[in-house]
C-alpha angles and dihedrals in degrees: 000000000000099000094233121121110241085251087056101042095049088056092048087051086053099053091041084054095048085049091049107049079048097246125141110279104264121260122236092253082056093045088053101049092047097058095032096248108165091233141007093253089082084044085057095039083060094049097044097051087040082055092049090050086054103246105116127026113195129184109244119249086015118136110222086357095138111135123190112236140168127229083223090061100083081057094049112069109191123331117160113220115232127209 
């Protein structure tokens, strides 16, 4: 369990998919046309509860600063990923 709602974790696999095919993260106004929201404000209630779970870390007043995170990562320390 993630601990994320569907509707959450669809957005988080959005924006996952932006970052991957190494495009810029997705505004609000892009979050919410792509799951037909009415306006970008649902698009911010996801991210914000999504923030709160620890999946995504973002600067304030920063325009595309999402950053993926995990919730595991605090635990982690540093550990380089190898391919």
């Amino acid at each position: 369990m993630t601990g994320l709602t569907k509707a959450q974790q669809r957005v988080l696999d959005f924006i996952q998919a932006e970052v991957h095919a190494a495009r810029s993260v997705p505004t609000l106004r892009e979050i919410a046309r792509r799951f037909g929201y009415r306006s970008p404000r649902a698009a911010a209630c996801h991210l914000e509860a999504i923030k709160r779970r620890g999946f995504l870390e973002s600067e304030p007043r920063k325009a595309r600063s999402l950053r993926i995170t995990s919730p595991l990562t605090k635990l982690r320390g540093r550990i380089m990923d190898i391919p």
